[in-house]
N, C-alpha and C positions, 0 to 999 in steps of 0.2 A: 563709836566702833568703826563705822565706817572711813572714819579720816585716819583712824588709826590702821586699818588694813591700806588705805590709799597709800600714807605715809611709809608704809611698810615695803608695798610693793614698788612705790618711786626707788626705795633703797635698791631694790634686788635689779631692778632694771638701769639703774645706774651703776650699779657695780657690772651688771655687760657690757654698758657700751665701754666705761672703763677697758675689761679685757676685750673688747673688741678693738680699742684705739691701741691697746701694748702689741697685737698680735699682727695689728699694720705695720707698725714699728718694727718689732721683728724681723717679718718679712722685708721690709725696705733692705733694713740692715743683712742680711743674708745674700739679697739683687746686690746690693751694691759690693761685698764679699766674692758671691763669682766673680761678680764682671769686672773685678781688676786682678783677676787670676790670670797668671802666667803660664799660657800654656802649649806656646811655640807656635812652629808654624803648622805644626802638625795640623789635617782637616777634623782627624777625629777628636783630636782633641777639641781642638775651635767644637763641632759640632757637641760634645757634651754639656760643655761648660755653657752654651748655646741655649741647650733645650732645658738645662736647670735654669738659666734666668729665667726661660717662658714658665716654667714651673710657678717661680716666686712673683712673677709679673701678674699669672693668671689669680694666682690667690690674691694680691693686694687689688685686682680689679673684684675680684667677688667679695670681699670684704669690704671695700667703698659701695658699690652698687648696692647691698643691702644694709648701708648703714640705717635710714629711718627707718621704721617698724620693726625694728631687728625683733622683738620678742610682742608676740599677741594673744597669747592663752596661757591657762596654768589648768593640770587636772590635780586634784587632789587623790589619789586612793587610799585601800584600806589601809591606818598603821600598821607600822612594823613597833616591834621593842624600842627602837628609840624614837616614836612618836609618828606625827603624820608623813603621808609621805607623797611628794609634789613633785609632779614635772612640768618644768615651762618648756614652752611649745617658740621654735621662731623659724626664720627663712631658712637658717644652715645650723648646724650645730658649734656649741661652742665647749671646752673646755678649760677649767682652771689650769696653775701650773702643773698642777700635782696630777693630772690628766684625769682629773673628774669630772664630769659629764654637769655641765650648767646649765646648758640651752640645748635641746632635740632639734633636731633636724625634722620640719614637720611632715618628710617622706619616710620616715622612719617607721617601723610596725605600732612600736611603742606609744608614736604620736595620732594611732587610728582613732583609737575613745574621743577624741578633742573634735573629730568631727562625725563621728555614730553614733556614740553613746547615746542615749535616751535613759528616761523615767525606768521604764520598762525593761529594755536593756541596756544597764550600764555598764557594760563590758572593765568592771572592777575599780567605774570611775566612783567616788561621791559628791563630786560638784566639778564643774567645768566653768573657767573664768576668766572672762575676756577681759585684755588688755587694750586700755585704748588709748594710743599715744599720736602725739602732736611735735612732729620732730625726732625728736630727741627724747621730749617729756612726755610721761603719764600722765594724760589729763581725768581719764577717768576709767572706772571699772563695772561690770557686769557681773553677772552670779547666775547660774543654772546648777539646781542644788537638786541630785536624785537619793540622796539620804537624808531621809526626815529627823534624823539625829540629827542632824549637823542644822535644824533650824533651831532658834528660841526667839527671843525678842528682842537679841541684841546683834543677830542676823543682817547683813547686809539686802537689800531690797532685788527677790528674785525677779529680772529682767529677761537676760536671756536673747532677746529680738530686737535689743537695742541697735548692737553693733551692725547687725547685717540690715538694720532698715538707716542708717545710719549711711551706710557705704551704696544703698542702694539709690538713694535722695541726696546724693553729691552732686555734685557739678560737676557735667563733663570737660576735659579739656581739647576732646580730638585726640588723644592718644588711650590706648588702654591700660588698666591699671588690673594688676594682681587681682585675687580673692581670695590668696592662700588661708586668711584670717579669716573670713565668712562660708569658706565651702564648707558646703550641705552633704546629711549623711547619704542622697543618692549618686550626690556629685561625686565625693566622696572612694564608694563603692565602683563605681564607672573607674575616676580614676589609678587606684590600686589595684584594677584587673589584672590578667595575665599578659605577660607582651605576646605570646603566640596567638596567630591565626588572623582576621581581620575582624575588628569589632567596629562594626556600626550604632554610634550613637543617635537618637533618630528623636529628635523637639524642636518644636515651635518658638515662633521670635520669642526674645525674651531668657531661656531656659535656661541659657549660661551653656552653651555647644563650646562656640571659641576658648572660651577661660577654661572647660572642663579640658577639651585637646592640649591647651598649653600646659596646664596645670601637670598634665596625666604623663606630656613629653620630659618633662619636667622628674617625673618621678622615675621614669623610665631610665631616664638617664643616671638617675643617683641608682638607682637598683640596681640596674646592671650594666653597671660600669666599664667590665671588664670588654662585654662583647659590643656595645654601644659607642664606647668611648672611641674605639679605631675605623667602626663601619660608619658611624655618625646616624643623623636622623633627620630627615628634610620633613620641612612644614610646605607643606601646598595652600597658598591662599589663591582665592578668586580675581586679585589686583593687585598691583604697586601699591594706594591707596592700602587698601586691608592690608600690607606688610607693615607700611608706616606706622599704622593705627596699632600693629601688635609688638614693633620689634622691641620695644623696652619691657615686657612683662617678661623673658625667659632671663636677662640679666638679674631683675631684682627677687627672681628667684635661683640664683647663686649657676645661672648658668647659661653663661656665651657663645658654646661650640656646635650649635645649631648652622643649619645650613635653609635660610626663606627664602624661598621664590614665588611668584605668580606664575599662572596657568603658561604664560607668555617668556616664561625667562631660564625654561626648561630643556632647553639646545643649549649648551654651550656657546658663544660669540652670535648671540641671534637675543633680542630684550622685545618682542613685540607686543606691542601696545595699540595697535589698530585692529578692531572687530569688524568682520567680515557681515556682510546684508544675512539677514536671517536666513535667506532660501540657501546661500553661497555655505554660510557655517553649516546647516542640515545636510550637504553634501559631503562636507568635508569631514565632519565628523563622523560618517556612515563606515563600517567596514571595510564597504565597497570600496576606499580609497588604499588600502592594505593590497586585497587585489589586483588594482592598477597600480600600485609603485613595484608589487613583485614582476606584475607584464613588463615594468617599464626596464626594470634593471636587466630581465632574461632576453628583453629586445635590441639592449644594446651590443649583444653580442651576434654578429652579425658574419654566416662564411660568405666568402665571394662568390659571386654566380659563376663568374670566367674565371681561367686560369694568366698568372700576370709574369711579366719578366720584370726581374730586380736588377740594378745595375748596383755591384759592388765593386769600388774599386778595378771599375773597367771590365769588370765580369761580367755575364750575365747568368743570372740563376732562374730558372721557372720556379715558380708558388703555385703549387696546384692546391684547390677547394680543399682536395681530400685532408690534405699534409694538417688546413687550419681545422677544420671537424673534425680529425684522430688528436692535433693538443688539446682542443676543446674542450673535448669528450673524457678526457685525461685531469685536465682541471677540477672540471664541474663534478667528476668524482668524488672530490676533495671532501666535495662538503664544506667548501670553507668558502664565507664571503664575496663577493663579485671582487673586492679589490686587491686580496689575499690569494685569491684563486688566480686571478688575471698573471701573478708574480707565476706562479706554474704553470700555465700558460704561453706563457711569451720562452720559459724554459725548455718548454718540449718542445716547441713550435720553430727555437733558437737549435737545441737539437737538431733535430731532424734537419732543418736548412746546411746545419755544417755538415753534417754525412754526405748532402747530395754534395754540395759546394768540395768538398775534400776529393769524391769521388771523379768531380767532373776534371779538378786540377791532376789528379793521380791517372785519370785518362789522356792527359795530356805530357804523360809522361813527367810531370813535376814529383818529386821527392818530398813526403809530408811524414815528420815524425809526430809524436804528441807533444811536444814545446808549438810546435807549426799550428796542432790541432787551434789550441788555445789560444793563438793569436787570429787565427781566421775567424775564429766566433768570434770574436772581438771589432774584429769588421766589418761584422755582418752586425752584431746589435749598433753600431753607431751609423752604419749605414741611411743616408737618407730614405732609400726606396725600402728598408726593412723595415723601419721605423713607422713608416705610414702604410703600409702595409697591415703590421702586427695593431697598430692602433686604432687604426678601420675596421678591423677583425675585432677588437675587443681594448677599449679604449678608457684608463683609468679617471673614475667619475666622484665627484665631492656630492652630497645629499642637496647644495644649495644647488647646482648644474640642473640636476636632476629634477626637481622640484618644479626648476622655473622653465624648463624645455618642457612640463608636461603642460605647466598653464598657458605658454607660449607659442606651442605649435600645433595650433588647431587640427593639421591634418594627423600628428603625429599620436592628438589625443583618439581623434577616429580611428584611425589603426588600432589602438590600444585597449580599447572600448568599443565597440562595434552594436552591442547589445544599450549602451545609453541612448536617450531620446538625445534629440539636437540640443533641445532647449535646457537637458544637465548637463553636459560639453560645454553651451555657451558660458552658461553661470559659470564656470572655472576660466573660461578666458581671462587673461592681465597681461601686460609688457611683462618682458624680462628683468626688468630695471626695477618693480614696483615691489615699495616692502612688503616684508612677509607680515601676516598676521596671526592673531594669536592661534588660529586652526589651523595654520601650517605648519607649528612648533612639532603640533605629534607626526603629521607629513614626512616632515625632516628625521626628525630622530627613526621613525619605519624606514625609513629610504636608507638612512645608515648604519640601521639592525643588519641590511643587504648587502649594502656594500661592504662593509667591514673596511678599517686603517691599512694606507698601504705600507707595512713596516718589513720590510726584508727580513731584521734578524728578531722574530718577533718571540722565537721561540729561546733563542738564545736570552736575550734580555731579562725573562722570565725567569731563569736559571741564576742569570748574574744577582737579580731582585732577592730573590730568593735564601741562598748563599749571602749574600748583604746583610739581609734582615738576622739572618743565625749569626754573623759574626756582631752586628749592632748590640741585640740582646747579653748576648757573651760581655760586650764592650760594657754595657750597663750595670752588670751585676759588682763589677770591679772598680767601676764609677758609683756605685750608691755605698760602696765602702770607703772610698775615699773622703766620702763627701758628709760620712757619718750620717747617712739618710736610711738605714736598714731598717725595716718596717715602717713606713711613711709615703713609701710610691713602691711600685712593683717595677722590676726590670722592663719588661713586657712597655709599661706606658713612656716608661724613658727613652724605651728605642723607638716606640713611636716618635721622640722629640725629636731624635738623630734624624729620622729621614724628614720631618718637617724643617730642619734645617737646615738640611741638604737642599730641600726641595723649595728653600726658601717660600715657604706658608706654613698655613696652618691644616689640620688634615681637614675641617668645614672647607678651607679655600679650594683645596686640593679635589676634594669632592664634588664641590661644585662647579669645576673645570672638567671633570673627567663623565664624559656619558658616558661610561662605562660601569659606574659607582655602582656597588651595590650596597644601597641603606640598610639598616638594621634594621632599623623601623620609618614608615613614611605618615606623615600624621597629614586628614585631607578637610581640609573646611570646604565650605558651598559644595560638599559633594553631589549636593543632586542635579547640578548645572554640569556637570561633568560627559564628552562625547564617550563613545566607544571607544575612538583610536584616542582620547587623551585614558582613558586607561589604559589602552595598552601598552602607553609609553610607561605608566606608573607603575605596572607588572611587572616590566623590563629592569625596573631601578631597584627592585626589592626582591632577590629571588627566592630567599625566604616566605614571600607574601606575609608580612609584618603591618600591619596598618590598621589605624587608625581613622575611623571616615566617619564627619560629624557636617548632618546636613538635615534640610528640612524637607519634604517630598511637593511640600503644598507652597512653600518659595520659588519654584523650579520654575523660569521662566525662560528658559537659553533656548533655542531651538533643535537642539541636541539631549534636552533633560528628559530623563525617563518618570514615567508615573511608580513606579514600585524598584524599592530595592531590589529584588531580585529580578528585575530586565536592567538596572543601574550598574548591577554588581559583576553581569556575564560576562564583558568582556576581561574583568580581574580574575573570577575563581572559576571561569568555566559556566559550564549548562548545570540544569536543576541536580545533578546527581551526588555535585561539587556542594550543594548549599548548607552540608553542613562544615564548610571551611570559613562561613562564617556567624555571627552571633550578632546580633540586636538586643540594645539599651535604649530603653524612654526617659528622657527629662519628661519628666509631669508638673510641674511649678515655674511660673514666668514671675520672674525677681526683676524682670527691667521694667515690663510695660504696665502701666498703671490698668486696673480693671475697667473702666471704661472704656478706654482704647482697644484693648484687646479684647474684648467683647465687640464693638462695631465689628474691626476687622475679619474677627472670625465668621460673623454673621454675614458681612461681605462676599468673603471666601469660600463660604458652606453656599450664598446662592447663588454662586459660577463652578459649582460643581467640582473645588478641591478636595482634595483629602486632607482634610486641617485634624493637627494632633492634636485635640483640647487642651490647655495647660489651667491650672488656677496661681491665676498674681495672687502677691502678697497684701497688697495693697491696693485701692480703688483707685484712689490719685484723688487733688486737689482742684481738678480742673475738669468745667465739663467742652467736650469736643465743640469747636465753635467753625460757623458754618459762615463765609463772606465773599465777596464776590469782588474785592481787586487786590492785589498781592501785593501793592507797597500798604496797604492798612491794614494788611493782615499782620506782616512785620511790624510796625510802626507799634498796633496794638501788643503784641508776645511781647516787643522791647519794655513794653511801658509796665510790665506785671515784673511782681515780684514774687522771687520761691521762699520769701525770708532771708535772704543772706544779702540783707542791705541797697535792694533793690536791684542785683545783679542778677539778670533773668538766664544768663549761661550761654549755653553752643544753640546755633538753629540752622538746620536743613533746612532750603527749599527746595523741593523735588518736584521735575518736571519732564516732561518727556523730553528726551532729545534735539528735536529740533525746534524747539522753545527754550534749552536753557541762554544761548544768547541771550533772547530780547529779555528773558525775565531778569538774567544780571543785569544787566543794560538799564532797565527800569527801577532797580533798587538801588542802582550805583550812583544814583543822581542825590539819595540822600543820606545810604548805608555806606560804610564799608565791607564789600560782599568779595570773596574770596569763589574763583569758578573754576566748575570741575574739583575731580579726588586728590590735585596735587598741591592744594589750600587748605587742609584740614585743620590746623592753627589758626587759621581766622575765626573770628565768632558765629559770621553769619557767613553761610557758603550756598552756593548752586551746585545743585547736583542732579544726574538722571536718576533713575530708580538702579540702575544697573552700577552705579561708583557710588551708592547710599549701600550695597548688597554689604552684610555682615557690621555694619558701623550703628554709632547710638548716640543721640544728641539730645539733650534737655529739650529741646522742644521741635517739632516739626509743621512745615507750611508745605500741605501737598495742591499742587496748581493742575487744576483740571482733574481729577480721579477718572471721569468720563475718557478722555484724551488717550490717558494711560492703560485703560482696558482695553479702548481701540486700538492701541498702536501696534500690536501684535497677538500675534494667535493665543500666547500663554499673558496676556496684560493682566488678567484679572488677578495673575501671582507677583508682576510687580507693585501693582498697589495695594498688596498685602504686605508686601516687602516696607511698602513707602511710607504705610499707615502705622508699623508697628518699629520705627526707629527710635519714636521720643522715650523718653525716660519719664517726664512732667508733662506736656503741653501736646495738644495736636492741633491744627486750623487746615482745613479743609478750602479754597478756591475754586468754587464752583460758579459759572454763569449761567452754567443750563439744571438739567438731572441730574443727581447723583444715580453712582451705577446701583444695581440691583444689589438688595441689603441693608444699602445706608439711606435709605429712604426718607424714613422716620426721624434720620438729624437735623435737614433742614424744619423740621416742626417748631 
């Protein structure tokens, strides 16, 4: 029986990839159909025909990127009149010709049961049946049977926990892989939620945080398509590194138009990747620097104490105070921007100069009509002495000027702050020259919440935008007839295509050039390392307040990390009165870390006084925590063990504190191949700090010094809880002296 249901289902899954390879074809065929379309020199034309290849282009990449595992479940329910009735479960959905439905889409409603269903509630399932394939082929199958009809003794062998302890005991590669096929009914639930409002997912290493975010953006985006698809959806990860390690899981589930960044790469033309000394980030990420970029911008406006004579064109005109304090005061009205405002500024201020300037000529018995008017303003704004003048008075500033004249001009920072001690002045001191880091990113972006774009016809443009967009759409409806595509894409996303090819990008590219974007939704991993002012930059980008925040509270090592979400979450939803704007989710089951491991760890953790979320592993693990005292035998010995898969021991972290990882590659490089630092993750064996190990998982880990690492900083006891709970199989411990408080009992 069971070769024969095997046999059965090898058919049904080769007849998908079958229509999965026709529907490449297809598509190629279709790309290659526009793109030798004729259709002048016309732009809009060029641009339809444009955004229909991207059409056909995006679909042949989401139909290669999901080619292996294309289908992973099957639920059976109750028959109907013509017998049982089955739906397979895969990455994307697929249909026959006839446009019958063969493979779900497993963001589908329909495809919930396949990850909720239970004994008890089987949400109208009677057995649930994992597919396990190797390629291309089915190698084997599973069975979780909640109607006891459906057993006898010719019943295939109820498992059930094969597949997800299967996926759980792989071998890492360094990059992260899907779970569409093993998520759990909490995972599940989390991510089918609602997209409004900010849900906090809140579990301990292990829990499956990152996969459930990706997973949930993932769904997001197939749900709701419509309002998703043009606003887009940025993932915030903690690093370069964690981008790496996630960017192929949102393609191989059928979707590329995500927008990744790190903490660091969140300004526009600015990618920082240097961390600031722990005291320097505690400053910078304080509020208190919101307040001083507002002083700084409101200081560069500055009236003259004296009154000055201009030379125009052999004139002279007096600039009295007053003349610059009435534009000023006229601007700053506006409400709008320092650099938006500065443009009504230099106008009134341009103003008033020509009345005197006119009157002083018409004193002098000169003839001025309005043609005359309009030429003497004219040489008055190109005037040298008006020009520095008006820009001494109120001078147009970029967020990077600004930024680094506050770090650079010690006396200018004393003025600005008068209430800081010396000694948090100093801590902000650098050259002008030196890059920014990654706590300058929200600096920058608050500094240019202020200043606002100097765009003269800003409001005009908006109008032209505007007017564009209505005749684009118009353009579409008329183009998806032509093209025989009615009911297949909506107008709406095709004239999204127009202005991406106009605009030569993509709207992710577009989005992530423009700080102005506003996401649809922002999905936030490491949230608990997160400053004040880096949320407030995250506020800014989502005005909806849309988000996703998946973080651990008892991992929180940055020097800016708060103890509770709601001191983490104020600076996003506001003070306590706001806190039902957001909602809290527990993962309670740790599916990475084997039970011994995460046991020490937690016992670590609970005696330095974290708040650790208890989780229960699936699994104990095969190995017990081993305790030695020099780090190339620590290696030498993990190399030398096998997990079962033919003596291949997999990925190994060595983690160590920062100013040790040098020597420790240095020392393993004499007989490893060791890969150093987060931008080596394809190597087998790598160095890492606790801080570029944060969110990643390796078959086995070598933590040097655990003692070292709780010393190293105020919050250390939470990065070697971070350090302790990476491996998947293996942990070894490098200790010379004590281990810290907790793990006491391993050297025994």
């Amino acid at each position: 029986m069971v070769s024969t249901e095997l046999d059965r289902e090898r058919d049904y899954v080769g007849m998908l990839y079958r229509r999965l390879d026709e529907l490449q074809v297809e598509a190629q065929d279709e790309l290659a159909r526009v793109r030798i379309l004729n259709v002048g020199d016309h732009d809009q034309s060029r641009s339809e025909r444009d955004s229909f290849a991207q059409l056909y282009e995006d679909r042949i990449l989401q139909l290669r990127e999901v080619g292996e595992r294309l289908a992973f479940g099957r639920l059976e329910l109750e028959p109907d009149g013509d017998g049982p009735v089955r739906r397979y479960i895969g990455r994307i959905g697929l249909r026959d010709r006839d446009l019958q439905p063969i493979l779900l889409d497993w963001r589908v409603p329909q495809a919930s049961a396949f990850y909720q269903a239970t004994a008890r509630t089987p949400m109208g399932a009677r057995a649930r049946r994992h597919l396990i394939t190797k390629g291309r082929e089915l190698v084997r199958i599973e069975d979780e049977v909640f109607d006891p009809d459906l057993l006898d003794e010719s019943s295939t062998t109820v498992q059930g926990e094969a597949a997800l302890l299967a996926a759980l005991t792989a071998q890492r590669t360094g990059r992260m892989t899907d779970i569409v096929a093993t998520i759990q009914a909490e995972q599940d639930r989390i991510i089918r939620s609602d997209l409004a409002g900010v849900l906090v997912v809140q579990g301990g290493p292990g829990t499956g945080k990152t996969a459930v975010a990706l997973h949930r953006a993932a769904y997001l985006l197939y749900s709701h398509r419509d309002r998703l698809g043009s606003s887009g959806v940025l993932i915030v990860g903690p690093s370069r590194s964690f981008l790496h390690y996630i960017e192929a899981v949102l393609p191989s589930l059928g979707e590329s138009g995500v927008v990744l960044s790190s903490l660091g790469g969140l300004f526009p033309g600015v990618e920082a990747t240097e961390e600031d000394a722990p005291a320097v980030a505690a400053i910078k990420g304080s509020t208190r620097m919101a307040e001083l970029i507002k002083r700084a911008v409101a200081d560069r406006q500055r009236v003259p104490a004296e009154t000055q004579t201009l030379d125009v064109n052999g004139d002279r005109i007096v600039l009295e105070p007053a003349l610059i304090q009435s534009a000023m005061s006229k601007a700053r009205a506006s409400g709008k921007p320092y650099n938006l405002a500065r443009v009504d500024f230099v106008a009134s201020a341009l103003a008033a100069l020509t009345r005197i300037y006119v009157d002083q000529l018409r004193a002098k018995r000169a003839v001025i009509d309005d043609s005359d008017i309009a030429v003497l303003r004219e040489d008055l704004r190109t005037a040298h002495d008006v020009k520095v003048a008006l820009n001494t008075a109120w001078l147009p500033l970029t967020p990077q000027k600004l930024v680094q004249d506050i770090f650079a001009r010690p006396e200018w920072l004393a003025h600005l702050a008068p209430e800081w001690s010396d000694a948090e002045r100093a801590l902000l001191r650098r050259d002008r020259d030196a890059a920014f880091t990654v706590s300058d990113v929200p600096l920058l972006d608050e500094a240019a919440e202020l200043l606002g774009e100097f765009e003269l016809n800003q409001d005009a443009d908006k109008r032209a935008r505007k007017a564009q967009r209505k005749r684009d759409v118009e353009n579409a409806k008329a183009a998806i007839a032509n093209f025989g595509l009615k009911g297949y894409v909506s107008a709406e996303s095709v004239a999204d295509g127009f202005a991406d090819a106009f605009a030569g990008s993509t709207t992710a590219e577009r989005a992530a050039a423009d700080r102005t974007w506003g996401y649809g939704h922002i999905v936030v991993d490491e949230a608990q390392e997160l400053s004040p002012m880096q949320w407030r930059l995250l506020r800014r980008r989502s005005p909806s307040k849309s988000f996703t925040i998946v973080g651990d509270i008892a991992q929180a090592a940055s020097p800016t990390a708060s103890e509770t979400w709601e001191h983490a979450l104020a600076a996003l939803v506001g003070g306590s009165q706001e806190s039902e704007r957001w909602r809290l989710e527990e993962l309670t089951v740790n599916y990475r870390t084997p039970g011994r491991i995460a046991e020490a760890a937690q016992s670590m953790a609970i005696a330095h006084g974290l708040p650790v979320t208890v989780a229960t592993s699936v699994r104990e693990g095969d190995y017990p925590i081993d305790v030695m005292t020099d780090v190339v035998a620590a290696v030498r010995r993990d190399r030398e063990r096998s997990d079962g898969n033919g003596g291949d021991a997999g990925t190994l972290a060595v983690i160590a504190v920062p100013s040790r990882v040098a020597a420790v590659h240095s020392a393993l490089s004499a007989e490893f191949t060791v890969g150093l630092g987060a931008e080596s993750l394809t190597t087998e064996i790598n160095v890492l700090s606790p801080r570029d190990a944060k969110g990643l998982e390796f078959d086995s880990v070598v933590v040097v010094d655990p003692a070292a690492i709780v010393a190293a900083s105020e919050r250390g006891a939470a990065a070697l809880f971070v350090s302790m709970t990476r491996p998947t199989q293996r942990l070894i411990l490098v200790a010379e002296g004590a281990l810290p408080k907790g793990l006491e009992n391993l050297g025994d």
